[in-house]
N, C-alpha and C positions, 0 to 999 in steps of 0.2 A: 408523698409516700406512694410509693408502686402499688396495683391491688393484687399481681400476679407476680409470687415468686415462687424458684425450683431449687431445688440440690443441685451442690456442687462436686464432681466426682473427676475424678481425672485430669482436671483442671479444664473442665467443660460446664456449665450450667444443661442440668437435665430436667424431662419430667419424671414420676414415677412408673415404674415398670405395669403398674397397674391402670395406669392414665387417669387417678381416683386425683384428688388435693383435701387439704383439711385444710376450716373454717381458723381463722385466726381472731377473737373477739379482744374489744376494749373494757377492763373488767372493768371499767369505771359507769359503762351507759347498757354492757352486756351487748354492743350492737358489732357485727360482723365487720373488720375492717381489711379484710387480706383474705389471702388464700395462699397455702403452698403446697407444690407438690408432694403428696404422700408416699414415703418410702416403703417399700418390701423387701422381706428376708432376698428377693432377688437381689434387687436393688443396696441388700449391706454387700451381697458377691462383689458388685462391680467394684463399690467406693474400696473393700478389702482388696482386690487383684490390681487396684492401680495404686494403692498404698505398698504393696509386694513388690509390685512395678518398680516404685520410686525406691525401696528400699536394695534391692536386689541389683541397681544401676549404679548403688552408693554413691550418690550424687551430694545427697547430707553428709555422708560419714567422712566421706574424705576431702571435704571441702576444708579447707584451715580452717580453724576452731574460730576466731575471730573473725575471717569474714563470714563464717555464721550467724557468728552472734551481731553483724552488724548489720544483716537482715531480721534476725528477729527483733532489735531494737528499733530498727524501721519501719517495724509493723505498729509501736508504738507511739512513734511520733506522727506517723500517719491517724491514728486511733485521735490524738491530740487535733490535727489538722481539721477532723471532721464532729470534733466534739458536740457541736450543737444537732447535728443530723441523729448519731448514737442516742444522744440524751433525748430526743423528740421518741425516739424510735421505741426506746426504754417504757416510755409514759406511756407510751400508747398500747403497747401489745402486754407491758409490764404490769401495767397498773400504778407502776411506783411515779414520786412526782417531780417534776425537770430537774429541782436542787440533786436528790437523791437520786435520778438518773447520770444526773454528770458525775455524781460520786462515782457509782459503778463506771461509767468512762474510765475517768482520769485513775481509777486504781489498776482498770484493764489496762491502760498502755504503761504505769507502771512496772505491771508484771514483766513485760515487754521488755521493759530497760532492764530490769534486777535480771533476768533471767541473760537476754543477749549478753548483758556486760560478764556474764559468770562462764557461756561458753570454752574461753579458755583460760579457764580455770578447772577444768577437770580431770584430773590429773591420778594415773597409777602411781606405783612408789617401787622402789628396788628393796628386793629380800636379801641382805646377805647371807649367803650357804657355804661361804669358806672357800680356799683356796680349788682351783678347776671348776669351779661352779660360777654362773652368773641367771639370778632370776628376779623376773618384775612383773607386778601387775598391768595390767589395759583395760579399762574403763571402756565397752562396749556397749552401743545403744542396744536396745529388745530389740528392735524393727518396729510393729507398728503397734502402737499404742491405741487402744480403741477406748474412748472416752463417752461415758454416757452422762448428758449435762441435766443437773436439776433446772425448773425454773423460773427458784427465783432469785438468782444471778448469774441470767444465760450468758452476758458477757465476757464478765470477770471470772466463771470458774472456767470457761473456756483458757481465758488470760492464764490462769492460775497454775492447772498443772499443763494446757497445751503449750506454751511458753518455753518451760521445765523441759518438755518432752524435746521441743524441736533444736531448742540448743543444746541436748544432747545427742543427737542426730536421728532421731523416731522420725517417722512418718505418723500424720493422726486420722484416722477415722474418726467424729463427732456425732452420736446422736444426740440431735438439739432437744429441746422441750417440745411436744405438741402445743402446749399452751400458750409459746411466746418466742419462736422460732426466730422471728425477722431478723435480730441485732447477731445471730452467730449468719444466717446467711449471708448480710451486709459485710462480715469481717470477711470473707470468700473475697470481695470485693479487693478488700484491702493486700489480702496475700498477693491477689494477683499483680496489684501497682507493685508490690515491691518484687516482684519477680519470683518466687520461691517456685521450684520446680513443679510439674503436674507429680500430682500424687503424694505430695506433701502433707496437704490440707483438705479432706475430704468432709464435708458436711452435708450431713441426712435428717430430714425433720421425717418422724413415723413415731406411732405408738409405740407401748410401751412392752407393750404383748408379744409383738412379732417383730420392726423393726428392731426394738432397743431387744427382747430373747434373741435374736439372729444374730445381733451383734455380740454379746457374751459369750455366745455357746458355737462361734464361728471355731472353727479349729485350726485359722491360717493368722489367727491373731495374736500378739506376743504377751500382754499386757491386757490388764481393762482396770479402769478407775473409773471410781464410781461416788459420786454424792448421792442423798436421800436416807429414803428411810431405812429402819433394819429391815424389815420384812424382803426390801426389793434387793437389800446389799445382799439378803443369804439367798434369795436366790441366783444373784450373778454371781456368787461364789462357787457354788453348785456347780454351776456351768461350766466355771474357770475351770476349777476343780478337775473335771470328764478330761479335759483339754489339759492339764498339768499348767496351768498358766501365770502367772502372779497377781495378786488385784492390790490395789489402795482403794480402803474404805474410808469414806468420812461419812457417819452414817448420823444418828439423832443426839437430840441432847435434851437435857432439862436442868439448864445452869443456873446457879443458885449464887448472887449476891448474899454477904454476910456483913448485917450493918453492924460495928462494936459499937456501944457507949457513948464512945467519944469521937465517934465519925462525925466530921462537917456535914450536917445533914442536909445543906444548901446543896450540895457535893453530890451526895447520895440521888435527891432529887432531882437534877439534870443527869445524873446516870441514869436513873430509871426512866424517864424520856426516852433517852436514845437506846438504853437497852430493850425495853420492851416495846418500842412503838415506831421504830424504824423500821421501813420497809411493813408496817401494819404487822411487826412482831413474826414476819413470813423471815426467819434468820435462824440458821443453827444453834448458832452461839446466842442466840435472845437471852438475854437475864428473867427466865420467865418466873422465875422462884426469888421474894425477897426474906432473907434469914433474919429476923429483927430481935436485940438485945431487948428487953420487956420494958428497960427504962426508958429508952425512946421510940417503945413504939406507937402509942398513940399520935404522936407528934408524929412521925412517921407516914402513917395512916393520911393524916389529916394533911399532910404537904403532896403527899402523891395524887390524895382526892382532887386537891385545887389545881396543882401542874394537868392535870388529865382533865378538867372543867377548861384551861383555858385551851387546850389542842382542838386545831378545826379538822372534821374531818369531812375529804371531797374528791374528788378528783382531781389525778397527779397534775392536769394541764395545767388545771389554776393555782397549782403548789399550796397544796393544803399538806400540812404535815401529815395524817395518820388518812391513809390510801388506802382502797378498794383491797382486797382480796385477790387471788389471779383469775376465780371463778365461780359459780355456784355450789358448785360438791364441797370445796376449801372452806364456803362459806359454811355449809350447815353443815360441817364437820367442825368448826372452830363455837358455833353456836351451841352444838348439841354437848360439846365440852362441860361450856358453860352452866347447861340447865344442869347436868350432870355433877357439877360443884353446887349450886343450890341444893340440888333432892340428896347431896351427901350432908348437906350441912352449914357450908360455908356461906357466908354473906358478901353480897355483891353490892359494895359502896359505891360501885359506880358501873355503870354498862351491865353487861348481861344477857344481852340481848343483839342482831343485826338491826340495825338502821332502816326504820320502816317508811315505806311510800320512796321507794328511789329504784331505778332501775338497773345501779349497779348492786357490785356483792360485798357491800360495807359493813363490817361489824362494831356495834360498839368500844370504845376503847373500854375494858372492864379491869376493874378490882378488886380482888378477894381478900377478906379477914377471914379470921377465924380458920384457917386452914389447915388442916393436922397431916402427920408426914403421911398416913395412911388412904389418903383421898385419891383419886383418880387425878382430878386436876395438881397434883404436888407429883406425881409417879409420870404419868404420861405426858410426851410431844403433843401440843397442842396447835404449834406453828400460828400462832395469831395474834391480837392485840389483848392478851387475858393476861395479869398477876396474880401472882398469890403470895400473899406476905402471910407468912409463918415467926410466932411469936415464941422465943426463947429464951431461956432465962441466963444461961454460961456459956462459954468457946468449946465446952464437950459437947454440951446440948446442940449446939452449931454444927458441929463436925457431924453428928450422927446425921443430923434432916439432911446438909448437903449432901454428905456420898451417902444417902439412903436410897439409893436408885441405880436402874439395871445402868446409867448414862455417865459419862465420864467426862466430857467434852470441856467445859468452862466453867469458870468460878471465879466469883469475887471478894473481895475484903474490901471497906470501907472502915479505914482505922485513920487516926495519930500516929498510933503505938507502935512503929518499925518491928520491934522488934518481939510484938504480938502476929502481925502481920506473916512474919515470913515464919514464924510457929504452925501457924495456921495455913498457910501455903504449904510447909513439907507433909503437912498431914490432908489434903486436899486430895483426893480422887479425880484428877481432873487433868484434862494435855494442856491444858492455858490458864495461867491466875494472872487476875487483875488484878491491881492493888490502886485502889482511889482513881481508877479511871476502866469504865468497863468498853470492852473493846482498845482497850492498849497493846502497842507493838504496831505490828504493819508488815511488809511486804517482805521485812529483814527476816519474819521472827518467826519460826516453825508453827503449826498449827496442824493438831491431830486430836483423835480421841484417846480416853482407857475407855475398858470395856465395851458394853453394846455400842458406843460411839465410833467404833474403827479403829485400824490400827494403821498405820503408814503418816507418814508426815508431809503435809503440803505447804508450802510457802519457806522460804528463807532459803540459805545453800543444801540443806538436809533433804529438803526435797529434791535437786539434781540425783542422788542416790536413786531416787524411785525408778529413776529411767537408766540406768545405764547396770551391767552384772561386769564382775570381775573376772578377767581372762587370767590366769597363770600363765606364764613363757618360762620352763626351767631349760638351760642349757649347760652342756657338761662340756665342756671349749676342750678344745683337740689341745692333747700334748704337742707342744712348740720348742725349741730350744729357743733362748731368749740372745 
């Protein structure tokens, strides 16, 4: 791996305007392992004027829909080609571990395929207005979409809606993450193999203060999407706002698995695995809340205790399931949670605490009983590797703790009962239910928030909507004799 990399802008590798670079660490040892150039509000001008550039040349727009899409699909089997370099790349700047880096891979060039093969497929429709009239819609890209990436999954959200954007003919501006830039630099790489025009694909690693405000609040920008938290979505709202702009929010969550009765609780317990401990619980959609029927919830309790006893936790290199944190601040923000759920009340059956004597920012994989909907740790984003199982005694009782939160984002059911199941799904506050499998669907299947979670849809065809507005053409056809 390279120790020096730069932004990509115009289809050139540059430094930043200011000649500065940021430190890029391995959360796993906290030891400096890169450098990249540091972008400035000068430096969002440039990447924006050759996204204008490219847009303004319609070199996307009027390209046939399909050899479009058979570059952005190319960017994906490219993605494929170099899967083991991505997935190094991931562990290292990520923190997350090789398994769970190739995931992020192979869903990124996914995205790749689902998005190129839909190209054309975007399609206006004809209005009929009756005789002497003829009028149809046109599905028009924004122009440039400016995208500021969370990070932690610089890849894949890049994949997710940059994908969406470019096979509807956008041009992208990318602010990457400070904390784990490399893997959206390295894809600059890949646009360029497949030849996609200069100003297509611009990518800027810079804080969040003045690169990623410069990029919101730019007035030459068409769009901004946006993952993270609320606090940062309402201010790139704001900004959008000044500018009259559109944004897609996916902003926070605090998803609440609901275990019934008569859920396979073997079932239950490899959900909770993966819902709370993947990626070290650093996930939007994390199942950070478990809803538990009061009949089994000891048993409950007591399968979670031992599933989380036998998880190693280490460094992504040596594929230990439950991974560093991206950083120190992340760290004693996920810690201070915690102590926060004790001095409220709750009991911590397990963890509780970071990982002491190590040089990375590893926090305990933690437990909570006894947790009532009123706590901090049951209301607020924690982002880490903390549960809280919440004990209940009915399916109303259920319903209240899960939408009892500003968060709308994801929810699960753990039934038999189909037809309990989808009861309790239309009554869910939430843009995603699981049923018996947490994190189901995929690439096909919309994903968005209610409430403080966002609003816009990312993933499946519903997401191509976000990039493209509808042109009206009405025409009054000249009197002809026939």
């Amino acid at each position: 791996m390279k120790s020096n990399w730069r932004n990509y802008v115009g289809g050139r590798w540059v430094d930043g305007a200011g000649g500065e670079v940021i430190a890029v660490e391995n959360p796993a040892t906290g030891e400096k392992i890169a450098e990249i150039a540091r972008a400035m509000p000068e430096d969002v001008d440039r990447a924006v004027a050759a996204a204008r550039a490219c847009v303004r040349s319609r070199v996307l727009e009027d390209m046939r829909p399909g050899d479009r899409g058979r570059m952005v699909m190319e960017v994906g089997r490219k993605l494929l080609e170099r899967a083991d370099e991505f997935s190094e790349l991931l562990c290292l700047d990520s923190g997350k571990n090789i398994s769970q880096g190739r995931i992020e891979l192979e869903g990124s060039a996914r995205y790749f395929e689902y998005y190129g093969g839909a190209a054309d497929k975007i399609e206006g429709r004809y209005i009929p207005l009756g005789g002497g009239y003829a009028d149809y819609t046109v599905p028009v890209p924004y122009g440039i979409s400016a995208q500021i990436i969370p990070w932690n999954y610089p890849l894949e959200m890049i994949a997710r809606s940059g994908a969406a954007a470019l096979a509807a003919g956008n041009a992208l501006v990318i602010k990457s993450p400070e904390l784990d830039p490399l893997a959206p630099a390295l894809l600059a790489e890949v646009f360029e193999e497949v030849g996609f025009p200069d100003g297509a694909y611009n990518v800027l690693c810079g804080y969040g203060h003045d690169a990623g405000a410069a990029l919101a609040a730019h007035p030459d920008v068409d769009q901004v999407v946006f993952t993270g938290s609320v606090p940062t979505g309402q201010s790139i709202m704001k900004s959008a706002a000044d500018n009259c702009v559109p944004t897609v929010m996916e902003l926070g969550g605090k998803s609440a698995g609901i275990v019934l009765a008569d859920a396979d609780l073997d079932l239950v317990t490899e959900n909770t695995k993966w819902g709370i401990y993947f990626n070290a619980g650093q996930v939007c959609s994390a199942m950070s809340r478990l809803i538990v029927h009061e009949d089994v919830h000891d048993d409950v309790v007591d399968r979670i205790a031992a599933m989380t006893d036998a998880q190693t936790v280490g460094p992504g290199i040596e594929d230990h399931f439950i991974t560093p944190l991206i950083s120190g601040k992340q760290l004693d923000r996920v810690e201070n949670y915690a102590m926060i759920g004790a001095q409220e009340g709750a009991s911590a059956v397990r963890g509780g605490r970071r990982v002491a004597d190590t040089p990375g920012h590893f926090m305990q994989p933690t437990v909570f009983t006894g947790v009532t909907p009123d706590m901090t740790i049951n209301q607020e984003e924690i982002f880490g590797p903390v549960l809280s199982i919440i004990k209940v005694k009915d399916d109303r009782e259920a319903l209240e703790v899960a939408n009892g939160t500003d968060y709308g984002l994801a929810s699960g059911i753990f039934t038999n009962d189909l037809d309990r199941a989808v009861m309790l799904a239309d009554r869910l506050d939430a843009g995603q239910v699981y049923v018996n499998e947490w994190y189901a669907g995929g690439v096909e299947t919309p994903f968005g928030g209610f409430k403080k979670s966002g609003f816009g849809r990312e993933k499946g065809f519903e997401a191509i909507l976000n990039y493209v507005q509808s042109k009206n053409v009405a025409i009054r056809k000249p009197n002809a004799a026939i």
